[in-house]
Rosetta silent file (secondary structure, phi, psi, omega in degrees, C-alpha in Angstrom):
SEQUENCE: XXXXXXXXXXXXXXXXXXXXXXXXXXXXXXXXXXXXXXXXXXXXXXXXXXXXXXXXXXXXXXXXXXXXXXXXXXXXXXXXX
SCORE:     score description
SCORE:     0.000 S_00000001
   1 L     0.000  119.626  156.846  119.766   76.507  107.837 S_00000001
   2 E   -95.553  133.312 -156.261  119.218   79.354  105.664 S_00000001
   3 E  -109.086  100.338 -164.775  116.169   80.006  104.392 S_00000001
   4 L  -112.185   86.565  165.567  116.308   81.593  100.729 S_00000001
   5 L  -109.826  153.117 -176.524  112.316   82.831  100.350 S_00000001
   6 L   -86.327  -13.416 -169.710  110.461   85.413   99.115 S_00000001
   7 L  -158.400  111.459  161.760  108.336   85.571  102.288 S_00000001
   8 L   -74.124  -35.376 -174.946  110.255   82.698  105.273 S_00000001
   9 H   -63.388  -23.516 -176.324  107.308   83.208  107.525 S_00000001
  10 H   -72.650  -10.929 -160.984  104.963   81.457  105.465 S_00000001
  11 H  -138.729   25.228  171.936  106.849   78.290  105.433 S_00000001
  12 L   -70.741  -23.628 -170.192  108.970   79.082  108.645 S_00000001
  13 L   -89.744  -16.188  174.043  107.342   76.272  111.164 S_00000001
  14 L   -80.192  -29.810  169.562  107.783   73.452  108.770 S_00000001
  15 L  -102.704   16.569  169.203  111.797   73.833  109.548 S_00000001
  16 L   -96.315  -23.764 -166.362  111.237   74.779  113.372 S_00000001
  17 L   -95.965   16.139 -164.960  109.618   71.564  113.272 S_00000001
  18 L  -109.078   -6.115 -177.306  112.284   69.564  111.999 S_00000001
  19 L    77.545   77.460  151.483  114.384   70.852  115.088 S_00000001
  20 L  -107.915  116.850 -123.806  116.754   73.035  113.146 S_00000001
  21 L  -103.555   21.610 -159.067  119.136   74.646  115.643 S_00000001
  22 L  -165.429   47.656 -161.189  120.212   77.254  113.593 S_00000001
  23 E   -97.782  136.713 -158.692  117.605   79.348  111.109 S_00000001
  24 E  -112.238  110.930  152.047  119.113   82.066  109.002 S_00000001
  25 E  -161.038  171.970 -161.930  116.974   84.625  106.675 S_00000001
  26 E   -49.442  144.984 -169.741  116.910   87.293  104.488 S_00000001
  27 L   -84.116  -59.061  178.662  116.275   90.923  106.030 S_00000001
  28 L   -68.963   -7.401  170.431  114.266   92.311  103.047 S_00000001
  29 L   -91.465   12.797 -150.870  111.995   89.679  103.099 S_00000001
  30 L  -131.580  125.157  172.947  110.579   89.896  106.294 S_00000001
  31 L   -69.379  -16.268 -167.404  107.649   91.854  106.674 S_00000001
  32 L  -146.492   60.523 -166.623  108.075   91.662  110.265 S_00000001
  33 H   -55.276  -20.530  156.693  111.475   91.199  111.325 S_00000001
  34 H   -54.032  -41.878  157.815  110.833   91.204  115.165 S_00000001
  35 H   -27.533  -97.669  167.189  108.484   89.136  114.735 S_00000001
  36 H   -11.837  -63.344 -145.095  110.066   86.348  112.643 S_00000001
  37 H   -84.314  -12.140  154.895  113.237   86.306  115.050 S_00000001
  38 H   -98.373   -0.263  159.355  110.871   85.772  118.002 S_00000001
  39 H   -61.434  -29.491  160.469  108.985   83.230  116.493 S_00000001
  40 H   -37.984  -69.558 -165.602  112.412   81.662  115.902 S_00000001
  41 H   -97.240   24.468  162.325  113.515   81.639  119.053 S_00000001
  42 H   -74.583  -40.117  168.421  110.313   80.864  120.818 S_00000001
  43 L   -60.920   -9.697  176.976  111.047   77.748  119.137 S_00000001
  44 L   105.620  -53.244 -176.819  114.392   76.988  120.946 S_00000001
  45 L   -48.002  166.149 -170.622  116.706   78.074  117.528 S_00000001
  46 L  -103.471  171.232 -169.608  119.554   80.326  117.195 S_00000001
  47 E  -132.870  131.810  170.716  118.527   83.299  115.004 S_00000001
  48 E  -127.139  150.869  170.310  120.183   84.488  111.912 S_00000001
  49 E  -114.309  145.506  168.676  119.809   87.575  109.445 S_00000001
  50 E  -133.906  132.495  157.591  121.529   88.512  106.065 S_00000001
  51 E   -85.295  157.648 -176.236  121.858   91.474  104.276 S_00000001
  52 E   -98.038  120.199  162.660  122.546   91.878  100.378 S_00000001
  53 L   -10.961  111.978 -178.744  125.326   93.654   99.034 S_00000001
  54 L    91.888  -10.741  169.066  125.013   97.627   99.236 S_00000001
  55 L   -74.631  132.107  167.964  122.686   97.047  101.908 S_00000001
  56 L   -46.545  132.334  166.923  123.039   99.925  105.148 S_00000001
  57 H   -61.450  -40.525 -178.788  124.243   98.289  108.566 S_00000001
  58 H   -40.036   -5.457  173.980  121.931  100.301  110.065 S_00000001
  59 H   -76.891  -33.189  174.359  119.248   98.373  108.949 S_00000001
  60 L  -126.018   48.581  168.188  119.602   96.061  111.174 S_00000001
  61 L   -66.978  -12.251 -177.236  120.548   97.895  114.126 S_00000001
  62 L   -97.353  -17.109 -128.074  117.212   97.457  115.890 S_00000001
  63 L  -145.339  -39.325  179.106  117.663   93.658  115.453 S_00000001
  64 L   -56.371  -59.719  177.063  120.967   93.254  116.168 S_00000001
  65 L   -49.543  -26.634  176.984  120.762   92.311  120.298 S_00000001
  66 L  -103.700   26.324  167.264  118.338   89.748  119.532 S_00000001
  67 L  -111.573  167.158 -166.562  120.384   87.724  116.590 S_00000001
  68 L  -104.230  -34.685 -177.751  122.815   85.161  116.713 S_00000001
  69 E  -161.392  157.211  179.954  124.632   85.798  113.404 S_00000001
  70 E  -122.759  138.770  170.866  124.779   88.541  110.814 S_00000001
  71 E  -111.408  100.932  149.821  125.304   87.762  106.905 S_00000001
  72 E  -108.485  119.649 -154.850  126.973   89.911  105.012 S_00000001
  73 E   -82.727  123.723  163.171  125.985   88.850  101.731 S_00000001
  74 L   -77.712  -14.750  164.123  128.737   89.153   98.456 S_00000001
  75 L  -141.399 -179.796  140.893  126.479   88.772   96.040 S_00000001
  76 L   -16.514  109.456  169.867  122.443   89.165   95.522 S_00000001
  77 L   -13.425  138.778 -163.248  119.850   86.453   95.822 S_00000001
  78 L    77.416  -64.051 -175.492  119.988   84.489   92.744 S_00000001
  79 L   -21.861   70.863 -178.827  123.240   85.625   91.447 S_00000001
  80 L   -55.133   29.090 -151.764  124.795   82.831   89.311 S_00000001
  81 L  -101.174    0.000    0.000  128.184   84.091   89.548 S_00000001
């Protein structure tokens, strides 16, 4: 499940609680990406992150050992194309 929010933590525990085995979310939105991904998997879930086009890998390089799956995004949040 990917979770396309301006902020996933506020409304992250209503889809840990649905048992979703899989949660996905955005890199820039998370104030607290360490956090987030162990609140994930304190929960049992696989953990996922995505970056946005133009985004550095290196960004999530601190992050990387603890994820499940990386999203590299083609276009921008939104992006009706």
């Amino acid at each position: 499940m990917h979770l396309e929010l301006d902020n996933p933590d506020l409304m992250l525990e209503n889809f840990l609680l649905i048992n979703a085995d899989l949660i996905t979310v955005c890199l820039d939105t998370l104030p607290d990406p360490v956090m987030t991904i162990a609140r994930i998997r304190k929960r049992g879930a696989l953990v996922g992150i995505s970056i946005n086009p133009g985004d550095q890998l290196l960004q999530v390089r601190d992050v990387l050992p603890s994820i499940d799956m990386l999203i590299l995004r083609g276009v921008h949040s939104g992006f009706g194309g």
